[in-house]
C-alpha positions as CSV (number, residue, x, y, z in Angstrom):
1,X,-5.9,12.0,8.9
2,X,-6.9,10.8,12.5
3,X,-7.2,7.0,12.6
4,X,-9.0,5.5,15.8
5,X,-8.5,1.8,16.8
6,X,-9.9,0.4,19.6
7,X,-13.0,0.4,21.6
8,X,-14.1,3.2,24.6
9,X,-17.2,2.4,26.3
10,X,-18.1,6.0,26.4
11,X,-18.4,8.6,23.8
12,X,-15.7,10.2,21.8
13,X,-15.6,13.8,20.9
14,X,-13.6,16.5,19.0
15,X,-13.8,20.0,18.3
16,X,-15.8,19.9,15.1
17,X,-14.5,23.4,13.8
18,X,-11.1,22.3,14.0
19,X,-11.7,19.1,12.2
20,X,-12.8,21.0,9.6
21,X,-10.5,23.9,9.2
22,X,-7.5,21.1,9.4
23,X,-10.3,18.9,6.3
24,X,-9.0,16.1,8.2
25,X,-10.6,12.4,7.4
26,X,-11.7,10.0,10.1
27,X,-10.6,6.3,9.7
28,X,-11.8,4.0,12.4
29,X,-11.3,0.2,13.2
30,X,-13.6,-1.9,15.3
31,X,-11.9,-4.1,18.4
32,X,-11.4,-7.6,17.4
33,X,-12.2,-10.5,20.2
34,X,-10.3,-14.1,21.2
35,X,-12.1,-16.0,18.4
36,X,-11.5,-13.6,15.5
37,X,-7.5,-14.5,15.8
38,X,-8.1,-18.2,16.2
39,X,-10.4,-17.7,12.8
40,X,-7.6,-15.9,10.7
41,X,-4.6,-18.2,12.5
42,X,-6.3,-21.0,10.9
43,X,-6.7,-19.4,7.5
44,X,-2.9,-18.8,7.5
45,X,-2.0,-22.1,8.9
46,X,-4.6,-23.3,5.5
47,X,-2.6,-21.6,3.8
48,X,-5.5,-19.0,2.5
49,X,-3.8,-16.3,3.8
50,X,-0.1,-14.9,3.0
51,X,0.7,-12.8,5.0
52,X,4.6,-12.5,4.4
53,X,3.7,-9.4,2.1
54,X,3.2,-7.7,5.3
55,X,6.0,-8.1,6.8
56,X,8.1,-5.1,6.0
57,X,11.4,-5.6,8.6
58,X,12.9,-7.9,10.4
59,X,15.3,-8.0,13.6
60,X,16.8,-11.2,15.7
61,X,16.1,-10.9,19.1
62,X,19.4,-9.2,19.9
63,X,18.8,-6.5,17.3
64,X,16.3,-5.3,19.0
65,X,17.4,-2.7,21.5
66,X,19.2,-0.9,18.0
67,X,16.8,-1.3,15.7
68,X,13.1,-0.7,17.9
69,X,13.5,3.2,17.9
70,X,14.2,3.5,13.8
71,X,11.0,1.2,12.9
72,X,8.9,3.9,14.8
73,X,10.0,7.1,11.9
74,X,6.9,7.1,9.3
75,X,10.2,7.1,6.8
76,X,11.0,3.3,8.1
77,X,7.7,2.5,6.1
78,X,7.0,0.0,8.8
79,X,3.8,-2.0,8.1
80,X,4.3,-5.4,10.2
81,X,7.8,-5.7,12.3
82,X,9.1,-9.4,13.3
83,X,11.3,-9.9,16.1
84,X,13.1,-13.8,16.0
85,X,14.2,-15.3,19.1
């Protein structure tokens, strides 16, 4: 599976007999502008959105430097990773 997030203001390309032979699947995600996270802060400040089910670990500040490199393994099952300071 190839997942692309992000925007390029050119064209993106890939060697189309290779996508196939590998029957990969193509997952994409449109960029997200300055107003689309002051729109979903104030659902979650509402109280319309939980998002504490996303949050899959959790580190204080000083954990950080022992826990960063473990949270990267797909095994960590890492979804959303707070850092308290």
């Amino acid at each position: 599976m190839l997942v692309f997030v992000g925007l390029v203001l050119g064209e993106v390309a890939f060697d189309d007999p290779a996508f196939h032979k590998k029957e990969l699947t193509l997952l994409s995600s449109r960029h997200a502008v300055a107003k689309d996270f002051v729109r979903i802060i104030q659902h979650m400040e509402a109280g319309r959105i939980d998002a504490a089910p996303w949050i899959t670990h959790r580190a204080a500040a000083e954990q950080w430097p022992e826990v960063f490199e473990s949270w990267l393994h797909p095994e960590a099952g890492l979804l959303k990773g707070m850092v308290s300071f």
